[in-house]
C-alpha positions as CSV (number, residue, x, y, z in Angstrom):
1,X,7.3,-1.5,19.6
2,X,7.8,-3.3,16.5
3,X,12.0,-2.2,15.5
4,X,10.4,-0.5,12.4
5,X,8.4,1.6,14.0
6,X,11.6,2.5,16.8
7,X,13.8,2.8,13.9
8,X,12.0,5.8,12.2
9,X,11.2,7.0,15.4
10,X,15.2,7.7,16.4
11,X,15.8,8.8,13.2
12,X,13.1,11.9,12.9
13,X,14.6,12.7,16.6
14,X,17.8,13.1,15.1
15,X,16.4,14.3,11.7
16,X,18.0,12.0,10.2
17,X,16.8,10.0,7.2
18,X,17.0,6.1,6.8
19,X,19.4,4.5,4.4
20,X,17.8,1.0,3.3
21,X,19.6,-1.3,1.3
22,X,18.5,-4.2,-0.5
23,X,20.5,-7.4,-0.1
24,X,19.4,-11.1,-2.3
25,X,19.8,-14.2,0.5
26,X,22.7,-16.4,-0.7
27,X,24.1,-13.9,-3.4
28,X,27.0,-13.5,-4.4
29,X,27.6,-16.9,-2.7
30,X,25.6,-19.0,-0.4
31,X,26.8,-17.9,3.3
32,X,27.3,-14.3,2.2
33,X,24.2,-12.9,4.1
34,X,26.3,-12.2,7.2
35,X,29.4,-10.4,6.3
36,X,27.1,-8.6,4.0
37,X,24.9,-7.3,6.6
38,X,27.3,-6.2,8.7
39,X,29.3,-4.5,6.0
40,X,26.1,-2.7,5.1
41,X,25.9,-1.6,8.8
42,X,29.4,-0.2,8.8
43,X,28.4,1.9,5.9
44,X,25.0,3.5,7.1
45,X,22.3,1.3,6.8
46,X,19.3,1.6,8.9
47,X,16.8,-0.8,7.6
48,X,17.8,-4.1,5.8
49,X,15.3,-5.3,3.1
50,X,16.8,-9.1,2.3
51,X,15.2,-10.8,-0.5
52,X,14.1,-14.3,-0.8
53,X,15.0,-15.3,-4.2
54,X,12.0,-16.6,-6.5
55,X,12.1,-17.9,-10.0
56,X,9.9,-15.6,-11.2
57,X,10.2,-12.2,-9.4
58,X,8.2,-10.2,-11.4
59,X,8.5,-7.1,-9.7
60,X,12.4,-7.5,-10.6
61,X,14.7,-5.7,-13.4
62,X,17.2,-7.9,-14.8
63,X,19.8,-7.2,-12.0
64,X,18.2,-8.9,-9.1
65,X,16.4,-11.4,-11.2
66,X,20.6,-12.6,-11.7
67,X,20.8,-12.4,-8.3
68,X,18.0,-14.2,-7.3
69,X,18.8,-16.9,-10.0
70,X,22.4,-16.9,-8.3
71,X,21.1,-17.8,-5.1
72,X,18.8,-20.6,-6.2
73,X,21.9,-22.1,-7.8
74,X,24.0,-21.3,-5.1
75,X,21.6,-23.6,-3.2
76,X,19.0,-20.7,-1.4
77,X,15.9,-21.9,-0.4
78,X,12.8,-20.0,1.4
79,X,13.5,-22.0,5.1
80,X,18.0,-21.5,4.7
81,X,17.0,-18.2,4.1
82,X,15.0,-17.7,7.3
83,X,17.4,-19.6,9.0
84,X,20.4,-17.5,8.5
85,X,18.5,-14.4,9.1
86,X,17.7,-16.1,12.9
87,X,21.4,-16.1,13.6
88,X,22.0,-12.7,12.4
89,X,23.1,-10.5,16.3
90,X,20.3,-9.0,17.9
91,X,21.1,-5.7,19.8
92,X,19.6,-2.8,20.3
93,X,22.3,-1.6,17.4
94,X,20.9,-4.2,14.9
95,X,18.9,-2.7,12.1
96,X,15.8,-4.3,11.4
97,X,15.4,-6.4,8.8
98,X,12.4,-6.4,6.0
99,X,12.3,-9.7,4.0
100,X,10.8,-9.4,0.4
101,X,9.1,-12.2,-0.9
102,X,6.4,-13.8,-3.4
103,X,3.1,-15.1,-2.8
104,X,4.1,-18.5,-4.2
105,X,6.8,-18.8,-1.4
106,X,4.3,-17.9,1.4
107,X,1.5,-20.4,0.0
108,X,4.3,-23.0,-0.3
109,X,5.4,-22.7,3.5
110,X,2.1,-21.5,4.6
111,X,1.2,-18.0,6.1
112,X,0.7,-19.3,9.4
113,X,4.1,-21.0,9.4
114,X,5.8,-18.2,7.5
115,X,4.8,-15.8,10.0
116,X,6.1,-17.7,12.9
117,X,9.5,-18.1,10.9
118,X,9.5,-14.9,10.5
119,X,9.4,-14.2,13.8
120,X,11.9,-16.7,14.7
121,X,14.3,-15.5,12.3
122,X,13.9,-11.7,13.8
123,X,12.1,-10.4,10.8
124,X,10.5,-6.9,11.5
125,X,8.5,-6.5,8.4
126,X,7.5,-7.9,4.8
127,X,6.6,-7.3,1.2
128,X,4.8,-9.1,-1.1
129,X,4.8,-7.3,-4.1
130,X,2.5,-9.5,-6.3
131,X,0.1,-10.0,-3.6
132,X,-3.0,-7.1,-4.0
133,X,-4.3,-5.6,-0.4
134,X,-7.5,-7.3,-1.5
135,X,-5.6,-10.5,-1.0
136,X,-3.8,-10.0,1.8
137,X,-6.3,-10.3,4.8
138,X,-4.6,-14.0,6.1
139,X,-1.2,-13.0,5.8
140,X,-2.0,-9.6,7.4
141,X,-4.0,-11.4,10.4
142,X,-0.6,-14.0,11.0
143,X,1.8,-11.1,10.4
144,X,0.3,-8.9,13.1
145,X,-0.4,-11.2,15.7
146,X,3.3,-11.8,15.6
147,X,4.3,-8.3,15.5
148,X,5.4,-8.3,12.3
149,X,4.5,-5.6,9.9
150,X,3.5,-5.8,6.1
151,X,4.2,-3.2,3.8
152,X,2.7,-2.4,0.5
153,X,4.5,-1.1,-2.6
154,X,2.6,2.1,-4.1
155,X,2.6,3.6,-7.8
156,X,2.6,7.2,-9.3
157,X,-0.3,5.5,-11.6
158,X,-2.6,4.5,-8.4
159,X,-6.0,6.7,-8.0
160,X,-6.6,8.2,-4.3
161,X,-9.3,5.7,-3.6
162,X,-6.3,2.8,-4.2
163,X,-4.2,4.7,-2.6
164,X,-6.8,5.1,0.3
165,X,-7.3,1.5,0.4
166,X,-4.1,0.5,0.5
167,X,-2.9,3.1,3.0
168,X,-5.6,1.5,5.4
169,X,-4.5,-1.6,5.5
170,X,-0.5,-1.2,5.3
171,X,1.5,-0.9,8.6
172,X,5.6,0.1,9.2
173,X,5.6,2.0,6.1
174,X,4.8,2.8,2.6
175,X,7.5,1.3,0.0
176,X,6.8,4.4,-2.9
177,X,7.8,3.3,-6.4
178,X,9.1,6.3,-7.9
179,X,8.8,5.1,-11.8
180,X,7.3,2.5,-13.5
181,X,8.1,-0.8,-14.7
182,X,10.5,-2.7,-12.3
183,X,13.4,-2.3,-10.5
184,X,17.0,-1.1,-11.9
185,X,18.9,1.9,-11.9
186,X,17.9,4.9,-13.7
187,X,20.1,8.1,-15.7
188,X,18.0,10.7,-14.1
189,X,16.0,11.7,-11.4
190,X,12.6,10.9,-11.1
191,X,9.8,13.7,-10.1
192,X,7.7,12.4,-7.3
193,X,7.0,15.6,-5.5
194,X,3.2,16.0,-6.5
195,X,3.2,11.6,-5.8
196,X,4.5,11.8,-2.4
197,X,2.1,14.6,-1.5
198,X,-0.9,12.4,-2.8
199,X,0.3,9.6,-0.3
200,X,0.8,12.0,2.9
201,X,-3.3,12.9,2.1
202,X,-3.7,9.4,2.9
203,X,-1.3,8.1,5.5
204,X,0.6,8.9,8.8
205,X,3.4,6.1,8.1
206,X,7.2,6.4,7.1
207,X,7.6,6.6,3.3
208,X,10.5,5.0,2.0
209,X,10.8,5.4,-2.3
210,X,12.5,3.0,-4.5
211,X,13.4,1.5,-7.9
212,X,15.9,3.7,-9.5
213,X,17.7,5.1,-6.7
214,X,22.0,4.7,-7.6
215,X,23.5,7.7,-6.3
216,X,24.2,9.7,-3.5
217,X,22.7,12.5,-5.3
218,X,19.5,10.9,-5.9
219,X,19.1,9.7,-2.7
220,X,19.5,13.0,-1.3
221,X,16.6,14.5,-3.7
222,X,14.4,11.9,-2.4
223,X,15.2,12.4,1.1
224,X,14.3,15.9,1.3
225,X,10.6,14.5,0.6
226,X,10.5,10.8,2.0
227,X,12.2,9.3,5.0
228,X,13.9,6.4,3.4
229,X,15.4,5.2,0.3
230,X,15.8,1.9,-1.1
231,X,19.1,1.1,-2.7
232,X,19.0,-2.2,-4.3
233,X,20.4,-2.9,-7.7
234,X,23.4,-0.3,-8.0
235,X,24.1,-1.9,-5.1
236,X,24.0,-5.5,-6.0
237,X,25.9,-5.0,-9.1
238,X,28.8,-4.4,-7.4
239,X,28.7,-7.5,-5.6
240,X,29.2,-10.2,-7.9
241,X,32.4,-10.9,-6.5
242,X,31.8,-12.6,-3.2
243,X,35.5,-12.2,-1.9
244,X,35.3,-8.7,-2.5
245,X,31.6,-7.9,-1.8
246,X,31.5,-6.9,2.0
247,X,33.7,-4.2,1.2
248,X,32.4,-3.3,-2.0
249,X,28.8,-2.9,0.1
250,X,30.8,-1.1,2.7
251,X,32.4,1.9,0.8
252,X,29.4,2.0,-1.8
253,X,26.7,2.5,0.9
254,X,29.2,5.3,2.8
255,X,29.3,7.2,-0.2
256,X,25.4,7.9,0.6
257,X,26.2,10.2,3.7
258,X,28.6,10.2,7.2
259,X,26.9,7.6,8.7
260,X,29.8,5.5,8.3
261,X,31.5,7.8,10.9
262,X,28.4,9.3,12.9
263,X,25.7,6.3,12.9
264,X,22.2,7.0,14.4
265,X,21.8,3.1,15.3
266,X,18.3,1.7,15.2
């Protein structure tokens, strides 16, 4: 069973919800991936998303877009990333890890090669944000013969039949954009109620909403609807400084809920 799939699994079983946080590859500094990781563990997290940075991320708000441009300076490449995720621990306590990339990056390594770094590395799951379903029948094919899952992004703005279609062809979960334009952290709370009901017409997988979520208290809102948030960049803005980011990550994420005391491991 893909550690996705187990992940979501334990958690409804202990109705628990999954805390995902969204971590840039070589940001604040260049070997920063590990401590951050396992600070983000200590403080709740469930499921890791870990970005590979790109140049032009265009599904990015101007937080991780510094970030990402952070990393490349810091020296972060598509293959160092990969690499340091393959020496990350693997135990049955390790949450799984979802890498966000661009289709440039894949075409670049190649999705047959990609996919078997992937695997290599330990990667559970992927998304491509500015690569359409229509688009996506090679990568899907190398992905899933290596057990890998990849997960599309869905808007408020899509029609059923687009949500149909993409619901078909997406495995893991569903990665619900709850506003938009791209990511960042919003004021208020966004409605997606009469959204995520849409989605569950067309799909049986985990939903997990994003872009906007900051607080505790907005989490919480979108938890009593979805089974995962995405925390990304209120988190990241607190890490800028890399001698103080693991335990910036650390307290910030525990603010979310106990699970930095009472953990339901994945």
């Amino acid at each position: 069973m893909n550690p996705i799939d187990r992940c979501f699994a334990r958690l409804a079983d202990n109705g628990r919800k999954a805390l995902m946080p969204y971590l840039t590859a070589g940001y604040p500094a260049i070997g920063s991936l590990h401590g951050l990781v396992a600070a983000a563990v200590e403080g709740g997290a469930d499921i890791i998303e870990v970005g590979i940075p790109f140049s032009d991320p265009v599904a990015d708000g101007p937080v991780i877009q510094g970030t990402s441009q952070r990393a490349i300076e810091n020296g972060m490449t598509p293959s160092l990333a990969l690499q340091q995720l393959s020496t990350l621990p693997k135990n049955e306590g390790s949450p799984p890890i979802v890498v966000m990339t661009y289709t440039n990056v894949l075409m670049s390594l190649g999705y047959a090669r990609f996919a078997a770094m992937a695997v290599e590395a330990g990667v559970s799951g992927v998304i491509v944000p500015d690569m359409p379903v229509e688009a996506s029948d090679e990568l899907r094919v190398h992905l899933a013969t290596a057990g890998v899952h990849m997960i599309f992004m869905v808007t408020p703005n899509l029609s059923d039949a687009r949500l149909q279609r993409i619901s078909s062809q997406a495995s893991g979960f569903l990665y619900l954009v709850s506003v938009l334009g791209t990511t960042g952290e919003r004021s208020g709370t966004a409605d997606i109620a009469e959204f995520v009901a849409r989605v569950k017409r067309h799909t049986d997988l985990p939903l997990a909403v994003g872009f906007g979520v900051g607080t505790p208290e907005q989490a919480r809102h979108f938890w009593g609807m979805v089974d995962g948030v995405i925390i990304g960049s209120a988190l990241a803005r607190r890490l800028n400084d890399a001698d103080q980011a693991q335990k910036e990550a650390q307290q910030y994420l525990a603010t979310f809920n106990d699970r930095a005391v009472s953990h339901a491991t994945c």
